[in-house]
C-alpha positions in Angstrom: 4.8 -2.4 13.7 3.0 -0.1 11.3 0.2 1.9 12.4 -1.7 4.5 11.3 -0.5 7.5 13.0 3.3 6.5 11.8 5.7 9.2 12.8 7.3 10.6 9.8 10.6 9.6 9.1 13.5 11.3 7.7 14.8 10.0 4.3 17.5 12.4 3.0 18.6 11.9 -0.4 21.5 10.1 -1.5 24.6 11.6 -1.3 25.2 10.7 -5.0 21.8 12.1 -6.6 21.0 8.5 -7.7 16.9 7.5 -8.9 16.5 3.8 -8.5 15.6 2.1 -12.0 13.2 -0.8 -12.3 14.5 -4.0 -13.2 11.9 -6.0 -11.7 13.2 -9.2 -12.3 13.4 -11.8 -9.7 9.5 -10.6 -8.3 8.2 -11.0 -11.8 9.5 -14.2 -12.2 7.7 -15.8 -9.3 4.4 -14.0 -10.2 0.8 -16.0 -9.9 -2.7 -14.7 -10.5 -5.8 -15.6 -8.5 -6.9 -19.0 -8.4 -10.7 -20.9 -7.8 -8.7 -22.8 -5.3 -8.2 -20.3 -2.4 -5.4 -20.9 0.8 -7.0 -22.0 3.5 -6.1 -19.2 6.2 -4.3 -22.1 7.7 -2.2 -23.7 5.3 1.5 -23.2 5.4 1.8 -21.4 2.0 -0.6 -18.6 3.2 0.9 -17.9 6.4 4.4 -18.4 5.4 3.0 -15.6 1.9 1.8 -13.6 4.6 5.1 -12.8 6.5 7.4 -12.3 3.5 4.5 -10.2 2.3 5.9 -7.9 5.6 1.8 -7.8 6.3 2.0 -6.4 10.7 1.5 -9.9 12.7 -1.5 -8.0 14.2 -3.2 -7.8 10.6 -2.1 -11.0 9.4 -5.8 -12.7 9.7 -7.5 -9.3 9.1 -11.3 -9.6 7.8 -13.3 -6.9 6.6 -16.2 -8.8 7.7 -14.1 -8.5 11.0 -15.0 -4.3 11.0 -17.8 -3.7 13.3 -19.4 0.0 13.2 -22.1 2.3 13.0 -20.1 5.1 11.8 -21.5 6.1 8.7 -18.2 7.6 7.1 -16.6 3.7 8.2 -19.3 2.1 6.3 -18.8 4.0 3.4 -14.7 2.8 3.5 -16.0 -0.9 4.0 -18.4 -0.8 1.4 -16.0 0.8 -0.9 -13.6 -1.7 0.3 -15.5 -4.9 -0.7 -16.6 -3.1 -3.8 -12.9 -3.2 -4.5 -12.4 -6.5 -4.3 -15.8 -7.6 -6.2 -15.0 -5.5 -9.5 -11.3 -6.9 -9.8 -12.7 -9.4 -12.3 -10.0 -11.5 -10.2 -7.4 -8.3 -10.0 -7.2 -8.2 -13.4 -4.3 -6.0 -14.3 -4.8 -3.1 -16.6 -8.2 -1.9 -14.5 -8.7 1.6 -15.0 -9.9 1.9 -11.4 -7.4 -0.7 -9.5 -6.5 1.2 -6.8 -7.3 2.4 -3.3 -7.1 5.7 -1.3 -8.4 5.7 2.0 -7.5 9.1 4.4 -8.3 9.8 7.7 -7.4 10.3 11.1 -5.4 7.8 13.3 -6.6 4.8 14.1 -10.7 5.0 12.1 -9.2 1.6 10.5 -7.9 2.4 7.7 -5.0 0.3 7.8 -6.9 -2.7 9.4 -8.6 -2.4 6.1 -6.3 -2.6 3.1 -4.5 -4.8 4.7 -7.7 -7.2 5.1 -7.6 -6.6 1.5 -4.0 -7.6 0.9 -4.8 -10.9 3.0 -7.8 -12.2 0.6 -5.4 -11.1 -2.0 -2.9 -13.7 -1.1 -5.8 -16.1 0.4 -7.0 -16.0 -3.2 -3.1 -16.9 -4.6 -2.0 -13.9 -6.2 1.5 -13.2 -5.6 3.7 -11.0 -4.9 1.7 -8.8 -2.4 3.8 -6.3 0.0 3.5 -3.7 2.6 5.2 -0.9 3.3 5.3 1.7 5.7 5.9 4.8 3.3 8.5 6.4 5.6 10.3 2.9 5.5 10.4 2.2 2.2 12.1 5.5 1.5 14.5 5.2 4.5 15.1 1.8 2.8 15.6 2.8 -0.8 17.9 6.2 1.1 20.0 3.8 3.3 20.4 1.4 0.2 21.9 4.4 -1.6 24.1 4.9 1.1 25.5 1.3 0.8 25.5 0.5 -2.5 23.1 1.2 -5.1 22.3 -2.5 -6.1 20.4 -2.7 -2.8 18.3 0.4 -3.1 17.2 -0.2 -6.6 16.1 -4.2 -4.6 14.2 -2.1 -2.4 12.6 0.1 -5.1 12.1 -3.1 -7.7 10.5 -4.8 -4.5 7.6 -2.1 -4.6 7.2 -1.7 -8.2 6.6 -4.7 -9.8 5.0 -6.7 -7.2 1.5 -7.4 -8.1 -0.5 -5.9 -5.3 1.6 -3.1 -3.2 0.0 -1.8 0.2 1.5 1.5 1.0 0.9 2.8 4.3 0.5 6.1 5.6 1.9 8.1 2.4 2.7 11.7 3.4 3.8 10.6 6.9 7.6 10.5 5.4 9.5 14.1 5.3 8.7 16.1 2.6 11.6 17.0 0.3 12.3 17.4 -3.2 13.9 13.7 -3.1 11.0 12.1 -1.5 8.5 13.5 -4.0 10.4 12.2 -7.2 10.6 8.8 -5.8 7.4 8.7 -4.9 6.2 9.7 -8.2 8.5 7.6 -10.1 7.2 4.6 -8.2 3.9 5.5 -8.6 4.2 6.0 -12.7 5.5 2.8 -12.9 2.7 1.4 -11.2 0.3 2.7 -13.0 1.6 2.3 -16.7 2.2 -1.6 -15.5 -1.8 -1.1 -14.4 -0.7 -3.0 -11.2 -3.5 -2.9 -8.1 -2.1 -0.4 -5.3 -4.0 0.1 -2.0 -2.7 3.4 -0.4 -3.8 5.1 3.0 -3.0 8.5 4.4 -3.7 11.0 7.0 -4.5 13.9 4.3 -6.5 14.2 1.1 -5.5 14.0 -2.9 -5.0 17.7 -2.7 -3.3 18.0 0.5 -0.6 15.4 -1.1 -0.5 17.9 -4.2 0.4 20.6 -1.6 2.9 18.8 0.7 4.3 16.8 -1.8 4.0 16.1 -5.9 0.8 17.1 -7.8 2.1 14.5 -10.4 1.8 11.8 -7.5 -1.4 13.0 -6.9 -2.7 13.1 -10.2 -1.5 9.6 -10.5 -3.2 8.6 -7.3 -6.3 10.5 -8.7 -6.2 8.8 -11.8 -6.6 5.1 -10.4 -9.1 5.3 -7.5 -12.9 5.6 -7.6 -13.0 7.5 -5.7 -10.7 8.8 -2.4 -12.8 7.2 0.6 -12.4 9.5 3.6 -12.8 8.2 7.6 -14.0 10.3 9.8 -14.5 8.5 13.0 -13.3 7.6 16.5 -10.0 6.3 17.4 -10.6 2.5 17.5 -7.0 2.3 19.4 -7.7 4.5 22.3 -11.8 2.5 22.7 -10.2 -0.9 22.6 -11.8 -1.8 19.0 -10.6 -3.7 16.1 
């Protein structure tokens, strides 16, 4: 299960020097935008959307509504939060401001929230939405490389083209000259494709430029409106959501 204080995890490069290139074919043919009508957090379609969506089981009926505080940096991500989801103009695609970057220490909510916002996503019927852990989608995409490269350009395609794409705890993975390519390719093709992308991390913009790519960052930088930071407790260690 993902949480915020992931451990890094090593992602070596392929042995063959391979990038992944986007096809995106199979996710774009099953593609849907919002709908009036929206799942009813008990109907079969949403909790079946939910799983393949590889949302954490403990997340699954996340609400921000749900995020109790009276931390004022907290409020400022919930606010920012629902502000996302209010300006979409139903997620439309092309947004100059689509995305989400939320940093912070472990366990101020940060994952609790985007992934409250990838649930109304799929309660309101857009599809494809996925998570992913950062270091496991790169250990994926690595490992696919390793088998054959069909599957790690599946596992790349899987995280470009979908229509909303939660990436968790970006910067967590082991910095290398690999990682940060992949990273900004899968960002660049996100954002030319002006697809909504809901990111969270332990460090800032420019501690990402540092560590990793300053072209990442600058796509990053480029989309959100702007970086919400969390400075708070640790909900985990007080028992909170």
């Amino acid at each position: 299960m993902a949480t915020d204080e992931m451990a890094g995890t090593g992602c070596e490069p392929p042995t063959n020097g391979a990038t992944p290139t986007s096809s995106s074919t199979d996710t774009r043919r099953s593609r849907s935008r919002p709908s009036a009508e929206a799942y009813s957090p008990d109907s079969p379609v949403f909790r079946s959307r939910v799983e393949i969506a590889r949302i954490p089981p403990c997340y699954r009926r996340a609400k921000l509504d749900d995020l109790v505080t009276e931390n004022t940096w907290e409020k400022l991500m919930i606010d920012g939060c629902r502000q996302w989801l209010a300006d979409q103009q139903y997620l439309k695609r092309g947004n100059a401001a689509n995305w989400v970057y939320i940093y912070g220490g472990p366990g101020t909510g940060k994952t609790y929230a985007v992934c409250a916002l990838a649930v109304e996503c799929i309660r309101r019927r857009v599809w494809p939405v996925r998570f992913w852990p950062v270091p496991e989608l790169f250990r994926a995409i690595a490992e696919g490389f390793r088998r054959d490269e069909a599957a790690a350009r599946e596992a790349f395609d899987l995280a470009v083209a979908c229509e909303v794409l939660v990436l968790d705890d970006i910067g967590a993975e082991r910095d290398s000259a690999w990682t940060g390519e992949q990273l900004y390719l899968l960002l660049n093709h996100r954002d030319g494709a002006g697809l909504p992308t809901l990111i969270t991390s332990s460090g800032s913009l420019s501690d990402l430029a540092i560590r990793f790519s300053e072209r990442a960052a600058s796509r990053i930088a480029g989309r959100v409106k702007p970086p919400r930071e969390v400075i708070g407790r640790d909900r985990r260690k007080d028992g909170a959501t």
